[in-house]
PDB file of N, H, CA, C and O in Angstrom:
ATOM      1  N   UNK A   1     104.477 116.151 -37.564  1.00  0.00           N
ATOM      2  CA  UNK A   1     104.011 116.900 -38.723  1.00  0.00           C
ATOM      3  C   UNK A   1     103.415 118.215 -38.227  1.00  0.00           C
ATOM      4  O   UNK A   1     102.719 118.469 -37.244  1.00  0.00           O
ATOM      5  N   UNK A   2     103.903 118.973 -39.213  1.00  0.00           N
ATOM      6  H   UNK A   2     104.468 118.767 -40.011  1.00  0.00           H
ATOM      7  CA  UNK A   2     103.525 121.012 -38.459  1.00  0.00           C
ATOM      8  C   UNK A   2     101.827 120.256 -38.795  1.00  0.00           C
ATOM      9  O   UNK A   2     101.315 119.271 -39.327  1.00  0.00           O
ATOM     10  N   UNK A   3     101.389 121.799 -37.893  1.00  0.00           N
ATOM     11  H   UNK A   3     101.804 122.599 -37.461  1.00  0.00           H
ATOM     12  CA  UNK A   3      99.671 122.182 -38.852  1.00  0.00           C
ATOM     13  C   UNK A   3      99.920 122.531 -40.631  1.00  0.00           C
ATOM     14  O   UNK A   3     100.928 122.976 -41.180  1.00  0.00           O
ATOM     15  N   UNK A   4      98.793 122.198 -41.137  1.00  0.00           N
ATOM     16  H   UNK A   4      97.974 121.837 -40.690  1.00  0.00           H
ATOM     17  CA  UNK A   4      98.587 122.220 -42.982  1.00  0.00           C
ATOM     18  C   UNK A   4      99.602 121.529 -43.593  1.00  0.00           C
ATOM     19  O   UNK A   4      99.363 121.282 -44.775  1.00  0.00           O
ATOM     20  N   UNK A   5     101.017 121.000 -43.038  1.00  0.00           N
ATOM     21  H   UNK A   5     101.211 121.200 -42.077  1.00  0.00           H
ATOM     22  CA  UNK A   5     101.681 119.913 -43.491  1.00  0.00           C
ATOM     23  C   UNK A   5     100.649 119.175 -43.981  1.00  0.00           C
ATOM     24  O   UNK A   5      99.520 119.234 -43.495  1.00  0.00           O
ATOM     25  N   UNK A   6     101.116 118.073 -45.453  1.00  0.00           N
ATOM     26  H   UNK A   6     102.033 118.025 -45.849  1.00  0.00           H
ATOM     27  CA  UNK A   6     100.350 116.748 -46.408  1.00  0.00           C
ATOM     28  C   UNK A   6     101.431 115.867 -46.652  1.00  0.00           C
ATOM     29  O   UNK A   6     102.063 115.858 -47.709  1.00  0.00           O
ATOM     30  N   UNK A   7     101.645 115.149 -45.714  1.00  0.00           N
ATOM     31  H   UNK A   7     101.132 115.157 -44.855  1.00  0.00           H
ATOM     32  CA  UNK A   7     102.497 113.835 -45.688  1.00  0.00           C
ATOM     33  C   UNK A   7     102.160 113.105 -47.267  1.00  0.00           C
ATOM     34  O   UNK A   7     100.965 112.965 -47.529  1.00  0.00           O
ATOM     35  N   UNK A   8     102.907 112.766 -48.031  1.00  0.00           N
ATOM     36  H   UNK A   8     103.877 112.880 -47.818  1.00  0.00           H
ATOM     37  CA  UNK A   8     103.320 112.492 -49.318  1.00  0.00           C
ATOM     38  C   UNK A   8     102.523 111.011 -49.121  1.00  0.00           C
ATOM     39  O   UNK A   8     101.460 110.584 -49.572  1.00  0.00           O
ATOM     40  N   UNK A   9     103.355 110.544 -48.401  1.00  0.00           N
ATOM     41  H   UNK A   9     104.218 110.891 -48.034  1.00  0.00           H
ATOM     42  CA  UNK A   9     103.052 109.097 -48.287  1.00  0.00           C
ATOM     43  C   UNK A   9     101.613 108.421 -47.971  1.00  0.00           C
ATOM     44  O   UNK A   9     101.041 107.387 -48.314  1.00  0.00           O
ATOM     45  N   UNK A  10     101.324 109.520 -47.151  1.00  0.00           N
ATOM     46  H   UNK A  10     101.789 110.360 -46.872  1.00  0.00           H
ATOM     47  CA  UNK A  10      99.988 109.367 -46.276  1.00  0.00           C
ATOM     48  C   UNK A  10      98.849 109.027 -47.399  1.00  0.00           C
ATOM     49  O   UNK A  10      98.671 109.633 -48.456  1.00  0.00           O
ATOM     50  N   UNK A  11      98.002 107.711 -46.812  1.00  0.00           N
ATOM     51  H   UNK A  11      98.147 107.219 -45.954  1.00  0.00           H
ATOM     52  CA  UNK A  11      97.152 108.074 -47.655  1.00  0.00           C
ATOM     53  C   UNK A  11      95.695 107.738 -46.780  1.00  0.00           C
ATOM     54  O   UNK A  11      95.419 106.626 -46.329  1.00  0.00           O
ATOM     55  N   UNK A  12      94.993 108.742 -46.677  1.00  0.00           N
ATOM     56  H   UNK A  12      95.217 109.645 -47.044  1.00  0.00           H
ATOM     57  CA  UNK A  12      93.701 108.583 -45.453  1.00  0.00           C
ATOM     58  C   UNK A  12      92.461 108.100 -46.170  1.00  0.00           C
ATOM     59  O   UNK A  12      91.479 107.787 -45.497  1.00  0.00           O
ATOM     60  N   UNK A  13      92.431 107.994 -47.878  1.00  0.00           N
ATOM     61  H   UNK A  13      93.229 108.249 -48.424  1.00  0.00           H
ATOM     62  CA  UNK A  13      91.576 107.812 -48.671  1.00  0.00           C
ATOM     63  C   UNK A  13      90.546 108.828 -49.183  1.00  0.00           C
ATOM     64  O   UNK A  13      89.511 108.622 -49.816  1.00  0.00           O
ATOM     65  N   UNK A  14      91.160 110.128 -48.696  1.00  0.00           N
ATOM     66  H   UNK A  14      92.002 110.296 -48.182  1.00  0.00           H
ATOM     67  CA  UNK A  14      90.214 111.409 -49.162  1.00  0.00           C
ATOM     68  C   UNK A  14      90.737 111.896 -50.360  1.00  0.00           C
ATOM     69  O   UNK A  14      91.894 111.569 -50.625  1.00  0.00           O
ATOM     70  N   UNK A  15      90.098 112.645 -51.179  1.00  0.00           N
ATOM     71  H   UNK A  15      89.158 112.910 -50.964  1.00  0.00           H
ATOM     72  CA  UNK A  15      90.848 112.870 -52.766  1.00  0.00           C
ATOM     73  C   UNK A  15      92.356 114.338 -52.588  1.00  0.00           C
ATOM     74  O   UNK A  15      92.379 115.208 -51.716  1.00  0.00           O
ATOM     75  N   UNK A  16      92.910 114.232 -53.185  1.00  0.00           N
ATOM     76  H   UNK A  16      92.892 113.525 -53.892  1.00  0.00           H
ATOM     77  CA  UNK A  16      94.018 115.256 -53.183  1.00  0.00           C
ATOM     78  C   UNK A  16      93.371 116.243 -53.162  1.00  0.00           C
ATOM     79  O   UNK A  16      92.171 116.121 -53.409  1.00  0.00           O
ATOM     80  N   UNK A  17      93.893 117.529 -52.875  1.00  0.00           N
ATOM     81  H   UNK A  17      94.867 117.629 -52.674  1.00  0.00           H
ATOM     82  CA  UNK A  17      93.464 118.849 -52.901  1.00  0.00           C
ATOM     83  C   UNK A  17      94.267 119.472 -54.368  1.00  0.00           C
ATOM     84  O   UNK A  17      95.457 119.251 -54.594  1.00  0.00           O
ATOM     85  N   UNK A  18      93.437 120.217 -55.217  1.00  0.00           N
ATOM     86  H   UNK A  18      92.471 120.397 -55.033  1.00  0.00           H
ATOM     87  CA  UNK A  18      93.659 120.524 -56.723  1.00  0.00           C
ATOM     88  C   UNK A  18      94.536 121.968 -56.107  1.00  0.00           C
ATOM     89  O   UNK A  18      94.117 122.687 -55.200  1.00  0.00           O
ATOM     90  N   UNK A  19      96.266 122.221 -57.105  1.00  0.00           N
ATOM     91  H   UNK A  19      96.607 121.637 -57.842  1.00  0.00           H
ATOM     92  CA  UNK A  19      96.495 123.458 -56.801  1.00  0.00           C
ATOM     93  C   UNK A  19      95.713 124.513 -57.042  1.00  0.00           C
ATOM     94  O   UNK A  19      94.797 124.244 -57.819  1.00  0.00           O
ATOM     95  N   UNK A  20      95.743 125.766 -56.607  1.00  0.00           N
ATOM     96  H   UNK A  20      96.487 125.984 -55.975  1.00  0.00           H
ATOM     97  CA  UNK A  20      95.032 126.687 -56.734  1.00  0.00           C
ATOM     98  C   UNK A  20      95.344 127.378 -58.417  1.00  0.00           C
ATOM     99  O   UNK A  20      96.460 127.545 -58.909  1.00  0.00           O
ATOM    100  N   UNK A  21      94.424 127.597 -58.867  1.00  0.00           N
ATOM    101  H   UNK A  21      93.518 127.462 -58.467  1.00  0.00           H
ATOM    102  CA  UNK A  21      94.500 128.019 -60.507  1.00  0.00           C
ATOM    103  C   UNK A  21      95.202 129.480 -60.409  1.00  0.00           C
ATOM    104  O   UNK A  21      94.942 130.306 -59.534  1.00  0.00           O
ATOM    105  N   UNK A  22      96.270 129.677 -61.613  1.00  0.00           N
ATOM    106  H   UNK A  22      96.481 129.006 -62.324  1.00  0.00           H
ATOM    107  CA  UNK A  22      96.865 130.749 -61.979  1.00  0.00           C
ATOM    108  C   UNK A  22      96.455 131.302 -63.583  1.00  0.00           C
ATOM    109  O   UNK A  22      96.622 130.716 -64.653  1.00  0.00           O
ATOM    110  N   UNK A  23      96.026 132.273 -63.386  1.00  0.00           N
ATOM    111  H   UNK A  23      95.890 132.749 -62.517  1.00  0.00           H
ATOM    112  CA  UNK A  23      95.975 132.886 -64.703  1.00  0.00           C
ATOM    113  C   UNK A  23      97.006 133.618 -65.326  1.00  0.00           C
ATOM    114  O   UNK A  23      97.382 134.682 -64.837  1.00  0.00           O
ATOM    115  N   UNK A  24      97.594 133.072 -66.546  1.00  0.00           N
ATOM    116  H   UNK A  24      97.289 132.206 -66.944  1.00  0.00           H
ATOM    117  CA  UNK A  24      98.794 133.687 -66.328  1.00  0.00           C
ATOM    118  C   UNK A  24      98.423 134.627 -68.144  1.00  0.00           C
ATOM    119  O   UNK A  24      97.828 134.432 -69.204  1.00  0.00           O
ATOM    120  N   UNK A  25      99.315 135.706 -67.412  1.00  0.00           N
ATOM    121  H   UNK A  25      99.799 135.865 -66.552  1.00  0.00           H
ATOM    122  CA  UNK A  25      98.824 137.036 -68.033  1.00  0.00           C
ATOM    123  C   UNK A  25      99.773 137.461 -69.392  1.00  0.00           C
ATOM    124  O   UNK A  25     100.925 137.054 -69.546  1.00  0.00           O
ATOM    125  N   UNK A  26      99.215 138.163 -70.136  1.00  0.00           N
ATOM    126  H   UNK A  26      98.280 138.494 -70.012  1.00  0.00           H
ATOM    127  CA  UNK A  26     100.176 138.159 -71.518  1.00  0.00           C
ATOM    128  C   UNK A  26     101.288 138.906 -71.132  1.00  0.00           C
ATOM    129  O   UNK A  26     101.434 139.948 -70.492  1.00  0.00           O
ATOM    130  N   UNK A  27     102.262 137.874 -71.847  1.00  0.00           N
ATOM    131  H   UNK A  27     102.143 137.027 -72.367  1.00  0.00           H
ATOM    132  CA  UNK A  27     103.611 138.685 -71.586  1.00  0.00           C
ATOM    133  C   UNK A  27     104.239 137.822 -70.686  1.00  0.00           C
ATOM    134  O   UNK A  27     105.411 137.542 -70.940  1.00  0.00           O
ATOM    135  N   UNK A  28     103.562 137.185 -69.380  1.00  0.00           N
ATOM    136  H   UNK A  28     102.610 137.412 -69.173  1.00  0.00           H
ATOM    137  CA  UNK A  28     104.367 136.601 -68.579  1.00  0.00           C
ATOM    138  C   UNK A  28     104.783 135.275 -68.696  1.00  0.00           C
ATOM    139  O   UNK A  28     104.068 134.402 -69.188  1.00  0.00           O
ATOM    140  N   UNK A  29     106.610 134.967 -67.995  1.00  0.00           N
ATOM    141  H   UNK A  29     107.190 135.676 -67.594  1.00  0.00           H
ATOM    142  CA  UNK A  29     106.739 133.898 -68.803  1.00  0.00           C
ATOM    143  C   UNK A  29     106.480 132.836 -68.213  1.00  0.00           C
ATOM    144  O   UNK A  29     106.215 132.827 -67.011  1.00  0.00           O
ATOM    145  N   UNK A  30     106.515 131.642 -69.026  1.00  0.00           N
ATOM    146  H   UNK A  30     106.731 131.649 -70.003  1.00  0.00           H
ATOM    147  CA  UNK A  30     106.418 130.114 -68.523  1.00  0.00           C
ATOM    148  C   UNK A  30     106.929 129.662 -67.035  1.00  0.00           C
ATOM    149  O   UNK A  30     108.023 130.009 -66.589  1.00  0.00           O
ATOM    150  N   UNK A  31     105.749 128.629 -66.139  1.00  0.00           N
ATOM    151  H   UNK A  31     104.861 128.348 -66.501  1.00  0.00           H
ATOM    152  CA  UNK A  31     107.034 128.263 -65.028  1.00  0.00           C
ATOM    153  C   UNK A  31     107.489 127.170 -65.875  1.00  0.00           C
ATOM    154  O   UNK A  31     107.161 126.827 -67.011  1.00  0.00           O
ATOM    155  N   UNK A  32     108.481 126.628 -64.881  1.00  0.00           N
ATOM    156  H   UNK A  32     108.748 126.907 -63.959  1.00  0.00           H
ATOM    157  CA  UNK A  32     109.504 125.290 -65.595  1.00  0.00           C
ATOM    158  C   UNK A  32     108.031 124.138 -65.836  1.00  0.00           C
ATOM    159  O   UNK A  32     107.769 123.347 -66.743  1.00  0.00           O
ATOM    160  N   UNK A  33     107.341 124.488 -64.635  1.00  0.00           N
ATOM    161  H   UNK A  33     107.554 125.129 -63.898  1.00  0.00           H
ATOM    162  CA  UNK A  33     105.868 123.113 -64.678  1.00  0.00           C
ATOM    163  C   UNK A  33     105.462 123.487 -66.238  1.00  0.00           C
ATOM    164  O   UNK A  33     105.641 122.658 -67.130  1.00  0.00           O
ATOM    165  N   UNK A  34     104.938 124.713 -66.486  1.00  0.00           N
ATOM    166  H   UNK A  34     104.793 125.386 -65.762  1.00  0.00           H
ATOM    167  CA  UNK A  34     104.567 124.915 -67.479  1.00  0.00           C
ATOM    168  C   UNK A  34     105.105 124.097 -68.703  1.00  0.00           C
ATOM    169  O   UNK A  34     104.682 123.025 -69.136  1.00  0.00           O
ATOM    170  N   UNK A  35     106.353 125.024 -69.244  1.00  0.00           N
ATOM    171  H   UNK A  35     106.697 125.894 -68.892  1.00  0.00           H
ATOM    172  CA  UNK A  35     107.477 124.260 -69.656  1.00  0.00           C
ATOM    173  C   UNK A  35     107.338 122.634 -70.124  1.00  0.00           C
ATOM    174  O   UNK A  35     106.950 122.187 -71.203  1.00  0.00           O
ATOM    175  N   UNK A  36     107.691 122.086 -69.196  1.00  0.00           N
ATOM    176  H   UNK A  36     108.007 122.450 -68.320  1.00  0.00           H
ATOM    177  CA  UNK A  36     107.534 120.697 -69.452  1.00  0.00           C
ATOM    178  C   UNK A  36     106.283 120.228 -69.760  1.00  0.00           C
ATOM    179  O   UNK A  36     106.235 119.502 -70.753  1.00  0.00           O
ATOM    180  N   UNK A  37     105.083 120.482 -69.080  1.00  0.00           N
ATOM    181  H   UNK A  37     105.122 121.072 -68.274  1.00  0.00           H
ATOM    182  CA  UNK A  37     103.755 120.307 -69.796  1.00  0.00           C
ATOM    183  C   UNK A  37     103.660 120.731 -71.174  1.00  0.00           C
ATOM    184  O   UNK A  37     103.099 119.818 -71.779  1.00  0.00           O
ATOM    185  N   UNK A  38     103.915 121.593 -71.888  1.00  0.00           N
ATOM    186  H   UNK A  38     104.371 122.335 -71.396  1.00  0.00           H
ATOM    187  CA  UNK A  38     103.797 121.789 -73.236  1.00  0.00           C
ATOM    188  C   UNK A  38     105.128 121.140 -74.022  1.00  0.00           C
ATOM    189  O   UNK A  38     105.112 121.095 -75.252  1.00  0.00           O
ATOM    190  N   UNK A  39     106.142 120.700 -73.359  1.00  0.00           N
ATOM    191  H   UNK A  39     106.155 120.737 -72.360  1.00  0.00           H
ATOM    192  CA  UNK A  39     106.806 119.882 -74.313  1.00  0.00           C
ATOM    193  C   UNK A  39     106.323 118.692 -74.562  1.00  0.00           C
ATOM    194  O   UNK A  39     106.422 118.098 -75.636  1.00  0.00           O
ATOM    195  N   UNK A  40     105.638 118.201 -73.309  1.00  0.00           N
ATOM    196  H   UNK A  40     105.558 118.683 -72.437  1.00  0.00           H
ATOM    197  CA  UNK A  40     104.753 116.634 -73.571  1.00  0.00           C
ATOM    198  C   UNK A  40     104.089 116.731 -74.181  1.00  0.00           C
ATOM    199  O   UNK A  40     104.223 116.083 -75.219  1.00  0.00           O
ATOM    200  N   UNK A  41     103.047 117.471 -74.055  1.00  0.00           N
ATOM    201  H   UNK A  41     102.938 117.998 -73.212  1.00  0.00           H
ATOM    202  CA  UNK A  41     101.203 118.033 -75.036  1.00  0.00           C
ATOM    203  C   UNK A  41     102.078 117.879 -76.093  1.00  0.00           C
ATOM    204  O   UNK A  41     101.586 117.037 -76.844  1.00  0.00           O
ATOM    205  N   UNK A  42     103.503 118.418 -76.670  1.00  0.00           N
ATOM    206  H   UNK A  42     103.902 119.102 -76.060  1.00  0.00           H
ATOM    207  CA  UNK A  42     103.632 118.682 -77.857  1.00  0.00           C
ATOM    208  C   UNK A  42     104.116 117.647 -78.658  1.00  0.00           C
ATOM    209  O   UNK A  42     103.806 117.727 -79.847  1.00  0.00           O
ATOM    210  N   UNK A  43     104.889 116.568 -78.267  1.00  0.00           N
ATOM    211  H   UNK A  43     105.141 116.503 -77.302  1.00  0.00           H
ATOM    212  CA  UNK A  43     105.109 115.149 -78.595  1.00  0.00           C
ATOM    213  C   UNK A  43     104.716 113.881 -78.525  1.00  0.00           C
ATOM    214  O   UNK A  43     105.144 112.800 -78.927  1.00  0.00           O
ATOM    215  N   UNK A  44     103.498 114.391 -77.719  1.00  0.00           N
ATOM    216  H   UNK A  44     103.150 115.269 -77.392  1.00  0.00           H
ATOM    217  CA  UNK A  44     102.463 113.352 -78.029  1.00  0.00           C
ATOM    218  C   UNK A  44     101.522 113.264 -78.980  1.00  0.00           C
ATOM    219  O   UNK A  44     101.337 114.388 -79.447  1.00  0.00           O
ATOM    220  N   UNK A  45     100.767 112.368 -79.541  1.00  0.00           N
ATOM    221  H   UNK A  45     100.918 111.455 -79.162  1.00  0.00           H
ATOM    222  CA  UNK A  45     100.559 112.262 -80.859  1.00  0.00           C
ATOM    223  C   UNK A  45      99.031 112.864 -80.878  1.00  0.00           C
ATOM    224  O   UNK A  45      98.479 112.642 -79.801  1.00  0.00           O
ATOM    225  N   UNK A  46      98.336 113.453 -81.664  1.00  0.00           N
ATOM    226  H   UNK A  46      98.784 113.634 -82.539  1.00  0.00           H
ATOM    227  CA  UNK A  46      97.160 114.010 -81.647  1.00  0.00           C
ATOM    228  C   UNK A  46      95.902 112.582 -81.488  1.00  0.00           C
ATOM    229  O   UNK A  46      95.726 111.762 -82.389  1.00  0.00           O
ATOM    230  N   UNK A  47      95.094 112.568 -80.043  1.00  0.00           N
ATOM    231  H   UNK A  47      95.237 113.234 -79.311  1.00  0.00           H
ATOM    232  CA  UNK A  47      94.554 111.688 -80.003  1.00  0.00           C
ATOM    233  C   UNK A  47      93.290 111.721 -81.335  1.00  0.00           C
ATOM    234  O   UNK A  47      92.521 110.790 -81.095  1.00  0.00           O
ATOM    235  N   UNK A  48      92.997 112.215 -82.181  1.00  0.00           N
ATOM    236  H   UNK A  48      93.621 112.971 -82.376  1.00  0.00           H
ATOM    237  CA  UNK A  48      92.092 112.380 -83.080  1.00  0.00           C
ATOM    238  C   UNK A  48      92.968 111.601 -84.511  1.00  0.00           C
ATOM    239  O   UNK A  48      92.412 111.128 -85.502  1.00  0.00           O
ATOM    240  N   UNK A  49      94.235 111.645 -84.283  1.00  0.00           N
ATOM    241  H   UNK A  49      94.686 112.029 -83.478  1.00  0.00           H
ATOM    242  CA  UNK A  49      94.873 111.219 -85.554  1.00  0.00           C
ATOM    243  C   UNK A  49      95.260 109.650 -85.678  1.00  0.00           C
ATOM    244  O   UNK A  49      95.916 108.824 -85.042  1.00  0.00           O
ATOM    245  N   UNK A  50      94.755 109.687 -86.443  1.00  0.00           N
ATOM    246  H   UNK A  50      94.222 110.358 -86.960  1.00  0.00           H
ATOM    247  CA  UNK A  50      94.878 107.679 -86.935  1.00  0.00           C
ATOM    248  C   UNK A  50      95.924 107.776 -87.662  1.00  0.00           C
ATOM    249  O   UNK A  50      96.431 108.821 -88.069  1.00  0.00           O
ATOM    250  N   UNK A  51      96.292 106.656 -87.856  1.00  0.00           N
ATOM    251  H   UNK A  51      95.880 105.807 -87.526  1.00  0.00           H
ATOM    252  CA  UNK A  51      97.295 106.386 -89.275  1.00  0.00           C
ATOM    253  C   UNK A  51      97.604 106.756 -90.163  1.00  0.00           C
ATOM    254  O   UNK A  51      96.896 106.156 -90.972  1.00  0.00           O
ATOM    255  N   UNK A  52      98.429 107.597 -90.861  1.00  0.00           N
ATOM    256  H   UNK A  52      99.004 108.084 -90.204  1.00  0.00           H
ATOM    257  CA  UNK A  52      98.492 108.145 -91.575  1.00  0.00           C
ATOM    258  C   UNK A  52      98.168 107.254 -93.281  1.00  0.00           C
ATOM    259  O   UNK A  52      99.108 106.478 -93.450  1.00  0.00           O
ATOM    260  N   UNK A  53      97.528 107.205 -94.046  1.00  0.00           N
ATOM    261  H   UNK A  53      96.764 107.836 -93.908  1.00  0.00           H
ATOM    262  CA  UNK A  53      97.629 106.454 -94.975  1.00  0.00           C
ATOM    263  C   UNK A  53      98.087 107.118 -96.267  1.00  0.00           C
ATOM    264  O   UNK A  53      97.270 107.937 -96.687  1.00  0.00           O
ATOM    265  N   UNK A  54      99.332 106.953 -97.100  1.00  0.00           N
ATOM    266  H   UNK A  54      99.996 106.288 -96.758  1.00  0.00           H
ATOM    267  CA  UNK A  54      99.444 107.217 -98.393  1.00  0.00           C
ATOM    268  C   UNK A  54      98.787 106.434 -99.385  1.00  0.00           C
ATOM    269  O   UNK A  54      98.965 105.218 -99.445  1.00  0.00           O
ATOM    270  N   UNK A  55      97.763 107.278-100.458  1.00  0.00           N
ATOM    271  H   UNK A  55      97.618 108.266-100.410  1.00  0.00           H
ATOM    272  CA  UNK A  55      97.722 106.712-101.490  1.00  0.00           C
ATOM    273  C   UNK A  55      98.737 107.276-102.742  1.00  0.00           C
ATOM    274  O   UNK A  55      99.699 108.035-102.860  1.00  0.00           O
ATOM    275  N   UNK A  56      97.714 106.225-103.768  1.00  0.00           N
ATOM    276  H   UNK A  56      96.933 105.608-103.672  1.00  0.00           H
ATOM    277  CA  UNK A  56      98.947 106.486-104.981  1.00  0.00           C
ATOM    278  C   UNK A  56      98.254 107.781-105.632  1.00  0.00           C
ATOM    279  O   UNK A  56      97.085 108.049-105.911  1.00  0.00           O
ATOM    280  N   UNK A  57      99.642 108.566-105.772  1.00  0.00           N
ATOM    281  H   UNK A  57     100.592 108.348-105.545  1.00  0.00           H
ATOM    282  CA  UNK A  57      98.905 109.962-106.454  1.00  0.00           C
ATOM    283  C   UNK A  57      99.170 109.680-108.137  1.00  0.00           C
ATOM    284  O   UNK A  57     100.209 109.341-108.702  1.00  0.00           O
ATOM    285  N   UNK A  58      97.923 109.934-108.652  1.00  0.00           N
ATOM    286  H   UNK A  58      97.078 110.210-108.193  1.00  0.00           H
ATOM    287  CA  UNK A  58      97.590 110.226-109.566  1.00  0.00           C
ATOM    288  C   UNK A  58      96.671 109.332-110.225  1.00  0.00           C
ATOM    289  O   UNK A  58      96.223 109.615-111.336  1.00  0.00           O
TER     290      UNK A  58
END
């Protein structure tokens, strides 16, 4: 394994290292990570929303 290589498999019991934060600026577009994160956020169901209940109108 080079130097700063992180063997996948490895696990030494220390916590992962968080990627480094991107601010991403108006105008610029989505990465694919992005992308797929907001298609999930977007089909998953609003954790605040219960059941929808119909009553009888009128």
């Amino acid at each position: 394994m080079m130097h700063g290589e992180l063997a996948a498999a490895e696990d030494d019991g220390l916590p992962r290292r968080l990627k480094p934060v991107h601010i991403r600026r108006p105008g610029e577009p989505l990465t694919a990570e992005e992308i797929d994160l907001r298609e999930r956020l977007q089909t998953q169901p609003h954790p605040n929303a219960g059941p929808r209940i119909r009553g009888s109108s009128g």
